[in-house]
ZAVOMAR-440457 format. One line per field, with one value per residue (C-alpha): residue number from 1; residue in one letter; x, y, z. Coordinates in Angstrom, 1 decimal, always signed. Example, Ala and Ser with C-alpha at 12.3 -4.5 7.8 and 13.67 -1.06 7.14 Angstrom:
<vomis>
pos [1, 2]
code [a, s]
east [+12.3, +13.7]
north [-4.5, -1.1]
up [+7.8, +7.1]
</vomis>
This chain:
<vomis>
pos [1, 2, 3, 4, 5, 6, 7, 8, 9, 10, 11, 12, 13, 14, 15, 16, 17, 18, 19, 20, 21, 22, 23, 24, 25, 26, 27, 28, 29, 30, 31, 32, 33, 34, 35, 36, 37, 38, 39, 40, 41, 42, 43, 44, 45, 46, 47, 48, 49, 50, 51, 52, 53, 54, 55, 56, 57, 58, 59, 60, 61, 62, 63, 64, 65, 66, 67, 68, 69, 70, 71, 72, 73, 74, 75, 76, 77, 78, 79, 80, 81, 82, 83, 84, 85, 86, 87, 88, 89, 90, 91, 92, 93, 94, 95, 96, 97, 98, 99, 100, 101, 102, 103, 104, 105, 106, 107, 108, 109, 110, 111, 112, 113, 114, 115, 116, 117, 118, 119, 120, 121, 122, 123, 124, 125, 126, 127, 128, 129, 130, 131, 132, 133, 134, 135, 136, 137, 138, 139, 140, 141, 142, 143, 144, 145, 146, 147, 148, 149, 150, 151, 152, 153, 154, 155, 156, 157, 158, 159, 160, 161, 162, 163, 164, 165, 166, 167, 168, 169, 170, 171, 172, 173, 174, 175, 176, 177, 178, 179, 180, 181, 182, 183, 184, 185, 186, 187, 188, 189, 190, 191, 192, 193, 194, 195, 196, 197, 198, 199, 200, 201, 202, 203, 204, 205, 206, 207, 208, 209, 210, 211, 212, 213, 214, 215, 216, 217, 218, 219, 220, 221, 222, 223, 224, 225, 226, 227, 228, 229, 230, 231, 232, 233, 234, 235, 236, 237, 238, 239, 240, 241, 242, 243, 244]
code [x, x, x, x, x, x, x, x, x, x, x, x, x, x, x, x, x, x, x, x, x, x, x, x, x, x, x, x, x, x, x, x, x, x, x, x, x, x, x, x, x, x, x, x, x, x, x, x, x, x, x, x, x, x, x, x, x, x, x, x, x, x, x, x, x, x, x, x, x, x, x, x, x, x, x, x, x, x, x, x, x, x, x, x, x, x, x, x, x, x, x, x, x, x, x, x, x, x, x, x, x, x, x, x, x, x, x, x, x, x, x, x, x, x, x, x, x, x, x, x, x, x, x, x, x, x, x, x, x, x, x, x, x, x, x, x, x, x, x, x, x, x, x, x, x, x, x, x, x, x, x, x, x, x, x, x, x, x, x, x, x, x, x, x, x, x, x, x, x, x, x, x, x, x, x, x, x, x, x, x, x, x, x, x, x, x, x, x, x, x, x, x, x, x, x, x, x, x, x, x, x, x, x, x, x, x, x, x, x, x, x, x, x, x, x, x, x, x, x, x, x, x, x, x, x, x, x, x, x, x, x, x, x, x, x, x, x, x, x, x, x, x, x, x]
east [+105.5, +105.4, +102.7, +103.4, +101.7, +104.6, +107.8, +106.7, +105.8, +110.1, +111.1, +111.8, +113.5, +116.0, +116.2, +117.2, +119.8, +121.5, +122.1, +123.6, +126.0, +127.2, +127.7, +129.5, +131.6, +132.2, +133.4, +135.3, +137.8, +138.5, +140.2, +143.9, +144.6, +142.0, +143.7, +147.2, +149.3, +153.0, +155.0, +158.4, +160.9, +164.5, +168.1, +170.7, +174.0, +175.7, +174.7, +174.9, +173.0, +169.6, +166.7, +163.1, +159.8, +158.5, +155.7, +152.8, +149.3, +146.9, +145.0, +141.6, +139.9, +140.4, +138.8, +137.9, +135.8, +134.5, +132.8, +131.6, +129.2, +128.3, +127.6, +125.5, +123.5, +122.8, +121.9, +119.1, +118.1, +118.8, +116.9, +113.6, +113.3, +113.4, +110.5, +108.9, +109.3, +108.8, +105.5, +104.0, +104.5, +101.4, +99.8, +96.6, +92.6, +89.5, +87.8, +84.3, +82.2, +78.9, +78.7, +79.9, +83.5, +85.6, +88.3, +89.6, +93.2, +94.7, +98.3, +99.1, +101.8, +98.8, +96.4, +99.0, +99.6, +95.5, +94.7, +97.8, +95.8, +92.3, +93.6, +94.2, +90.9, +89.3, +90.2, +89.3, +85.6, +85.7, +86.5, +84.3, +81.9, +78.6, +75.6, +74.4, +71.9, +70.0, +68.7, +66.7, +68.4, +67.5, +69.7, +69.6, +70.2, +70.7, +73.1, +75.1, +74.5, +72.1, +69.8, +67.6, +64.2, +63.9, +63.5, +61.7, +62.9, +61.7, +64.2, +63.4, +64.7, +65.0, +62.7, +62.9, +59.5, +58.4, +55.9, +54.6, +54.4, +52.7, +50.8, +52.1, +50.9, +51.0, +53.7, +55.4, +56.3, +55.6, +57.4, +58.4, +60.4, +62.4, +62.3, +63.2, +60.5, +61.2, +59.4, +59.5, +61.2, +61.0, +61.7, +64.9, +64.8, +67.7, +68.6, +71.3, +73.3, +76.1, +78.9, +78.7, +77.0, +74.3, +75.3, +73.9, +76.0, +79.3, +78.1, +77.1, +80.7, +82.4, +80.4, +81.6, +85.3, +85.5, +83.9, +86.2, +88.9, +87.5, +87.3, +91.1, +92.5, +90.0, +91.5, +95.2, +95.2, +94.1, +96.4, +99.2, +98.0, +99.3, +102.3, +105.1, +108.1, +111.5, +113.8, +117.7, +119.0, +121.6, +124.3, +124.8, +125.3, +127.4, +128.9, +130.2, +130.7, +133.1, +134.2, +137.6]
north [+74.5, +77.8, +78.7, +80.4, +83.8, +83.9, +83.1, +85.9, +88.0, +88.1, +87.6, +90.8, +92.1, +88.9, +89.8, +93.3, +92.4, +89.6, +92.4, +94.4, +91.8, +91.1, +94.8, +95.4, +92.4, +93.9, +96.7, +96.4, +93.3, +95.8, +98.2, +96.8, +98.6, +97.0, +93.7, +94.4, +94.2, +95.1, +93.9, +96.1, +95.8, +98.1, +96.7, +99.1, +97.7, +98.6, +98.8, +102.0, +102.8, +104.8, +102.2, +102.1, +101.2, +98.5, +99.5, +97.1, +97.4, +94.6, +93.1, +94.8, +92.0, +88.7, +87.1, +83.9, +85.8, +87.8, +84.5, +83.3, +86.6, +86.2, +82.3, +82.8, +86.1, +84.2, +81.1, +82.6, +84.3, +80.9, +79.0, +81.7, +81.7, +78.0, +77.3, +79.9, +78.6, +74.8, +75.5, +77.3, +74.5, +73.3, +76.4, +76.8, +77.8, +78.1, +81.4, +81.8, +84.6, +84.7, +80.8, +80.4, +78.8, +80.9, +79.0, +75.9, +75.3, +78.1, +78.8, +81.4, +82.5, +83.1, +84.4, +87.3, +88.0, +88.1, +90.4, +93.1, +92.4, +93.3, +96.4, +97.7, +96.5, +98.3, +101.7, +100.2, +99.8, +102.9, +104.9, +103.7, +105.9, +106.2, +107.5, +111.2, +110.9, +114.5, +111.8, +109.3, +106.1, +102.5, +100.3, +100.1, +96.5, +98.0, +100.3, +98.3, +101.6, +103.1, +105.7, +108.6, +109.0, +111.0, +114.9, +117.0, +120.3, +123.1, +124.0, +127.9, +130.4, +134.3, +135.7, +139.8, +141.4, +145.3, +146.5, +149.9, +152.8, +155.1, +155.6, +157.0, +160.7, +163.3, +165.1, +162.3, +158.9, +155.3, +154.8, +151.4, +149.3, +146.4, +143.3, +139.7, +137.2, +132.8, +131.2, +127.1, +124.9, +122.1, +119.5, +118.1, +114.5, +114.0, +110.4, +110.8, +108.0, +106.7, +103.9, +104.6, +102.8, +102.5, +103.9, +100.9, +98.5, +100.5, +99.9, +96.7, +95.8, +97.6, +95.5, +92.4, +93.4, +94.3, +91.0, +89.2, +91.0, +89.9, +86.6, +86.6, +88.4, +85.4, +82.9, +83.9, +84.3, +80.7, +79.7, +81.3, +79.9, +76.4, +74.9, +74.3, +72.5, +74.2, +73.7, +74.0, +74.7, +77.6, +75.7, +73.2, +75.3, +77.6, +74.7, +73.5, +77.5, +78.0, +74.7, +74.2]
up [+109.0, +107.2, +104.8, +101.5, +102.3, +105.1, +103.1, +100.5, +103.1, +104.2, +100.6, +99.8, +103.1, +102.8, +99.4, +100.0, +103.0, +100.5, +97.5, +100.4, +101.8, +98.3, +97.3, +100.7, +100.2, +96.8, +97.4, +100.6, +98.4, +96.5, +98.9, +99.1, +102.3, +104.2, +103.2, +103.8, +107.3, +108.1, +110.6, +111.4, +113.8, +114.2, +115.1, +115.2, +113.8, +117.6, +121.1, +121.0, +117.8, +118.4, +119.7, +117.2, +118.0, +116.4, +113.9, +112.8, +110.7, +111.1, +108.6, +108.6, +106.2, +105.5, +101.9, +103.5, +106.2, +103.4, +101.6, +104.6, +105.0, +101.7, +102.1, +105.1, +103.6, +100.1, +101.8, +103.5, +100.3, +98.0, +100.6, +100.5, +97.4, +96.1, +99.1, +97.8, +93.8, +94.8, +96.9, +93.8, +91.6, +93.7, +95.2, +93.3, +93.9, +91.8, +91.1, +91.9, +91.4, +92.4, +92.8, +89.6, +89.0, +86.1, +86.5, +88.3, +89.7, +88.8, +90.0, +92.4, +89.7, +87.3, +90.1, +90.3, +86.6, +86.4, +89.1, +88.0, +84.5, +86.0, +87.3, +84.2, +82.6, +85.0, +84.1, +80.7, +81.3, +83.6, +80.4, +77.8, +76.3, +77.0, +75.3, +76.1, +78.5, +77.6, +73.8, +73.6, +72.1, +71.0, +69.2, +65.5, +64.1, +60.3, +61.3, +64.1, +66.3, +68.9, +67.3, +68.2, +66.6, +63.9, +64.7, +62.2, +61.7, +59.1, +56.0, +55.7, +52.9, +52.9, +50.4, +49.9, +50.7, +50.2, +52.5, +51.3, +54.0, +52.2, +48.7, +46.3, +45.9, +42.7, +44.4, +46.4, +45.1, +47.4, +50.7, +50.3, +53.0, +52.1, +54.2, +54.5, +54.9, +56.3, +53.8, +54.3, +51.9, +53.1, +56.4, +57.5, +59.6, +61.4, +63.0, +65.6, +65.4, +68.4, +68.7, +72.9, +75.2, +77.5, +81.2, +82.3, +80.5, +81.6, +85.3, +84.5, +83.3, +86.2, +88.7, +86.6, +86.9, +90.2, +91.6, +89.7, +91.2, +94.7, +93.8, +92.1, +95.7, +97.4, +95.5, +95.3, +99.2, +99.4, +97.2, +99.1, +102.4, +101.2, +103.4, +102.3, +102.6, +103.4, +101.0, +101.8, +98.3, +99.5, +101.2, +98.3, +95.7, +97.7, +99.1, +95.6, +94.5, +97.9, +99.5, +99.5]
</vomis>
């Protein structure tokens, strides 16, 4: 008795050879000549009237011929696939992760749609933002976001400044030079603040993902090693479609 595993395994390959019967078949009833035959032969209307060959074309395809390709190719495919839909009415496994069931008896059907779904979450979690590592952060409850402490920096303001370079004199007056001077104002306390997250919790989710998606592969490859029953839907409904 063939498992499931198998008949998807060849579904695609009799899949592929049934579209190419069909389209053959298409095409070739379409080509009149291929269909059509002649059948010629010459009396002369005396004895002594000039003697012809006979001429003849066979009939290179014949309809019925045709349909029974067809039959036989879509059978096969007809046949493949309803085993393969009937068994996954009942093929179904539980996903465990770590010990821990997720979920219980879920179909192969959904064991595929969830493990083409994890794919994508996983490039999700892979691109999530995380917090610079070159700060130091802590999550801030008030502020729903991880914050830095507070840095102190100075607030600083040019103020002009002589600096005399040499006394005034009776003959000379004062060299005086001109220059600006930092003089503090004040202090700034700057809070970064970041919606990112922690490296650790990105690597933390990645792990998550990826052994679920083990134990969705695990679980769908169980389900899909059910056996099943061969089902020989094809040659009714053909039957009915082509019987005479």
């Amino acid at each position: 008795m063939p498992k499931l595993n198998q008949i998807i395994a060849i579904e695609k390959g009799v899949k592929t050879n049934a579209f190419q019967t069909l389209t053959t078949a298409h095409q070739n009833v379409q080509k009149t000549a291929l269909l059509s035959g002649i059948s010629r032969t010459y009396r002369p209307k005396d004895e002594e009237g000039e003697q012809l060959p006979p001429e003849a074309t066979r009939v290179q395809l014949r309809a019925e011929e045709v349909i029974r390709s067809v039959t036989v190719s879509l059978t096969e495919l007809f046949d493949v696939t309803a085993t393969k839909d009937w068994a996954n009415t009942k093929a179904k496994a539980t996903i465990v992760v770590d010990g821990t069931t997720v979920a219980s008896d879920v179909p192969a059907t959904y064991l595929l749609f969830l493990e083409k779904q994890l794919v994508d979450l996983h490039t999700f979690v892979q691109k999530l933002p995380t917090l610079d590592p070159s700060d130091e952060w802590e999550y801030n409850a008030s502020a729903d976001a991880y914050a830095t402490p507070p840095v102190q920096t100075m607030r600083t303001k040019k103020i002009p400044r002589n600096h005399v370079l040499a006394e005034a004199t009776k003959e000379h007056p004062a060299q005086v030079a001109t220059y600006q001077e930092d003089v503090p104002q004040g202090t700034w306390s700057t809070v970064k603040f970041s919606g990112a997250l922690p490296a650790q919790r990105v690597n933390e989710l990645l792990s998550r993902v990826e052994k679920l998606q083990h134990a969705v592969k695990f679980a769908r490859e169980e389900a899909n090693s059910l056996d099943v029953t061969p089902q020989k839907v094809g040659e009714k409904v053909l039957g009915y479609l082509f019987g005479k």
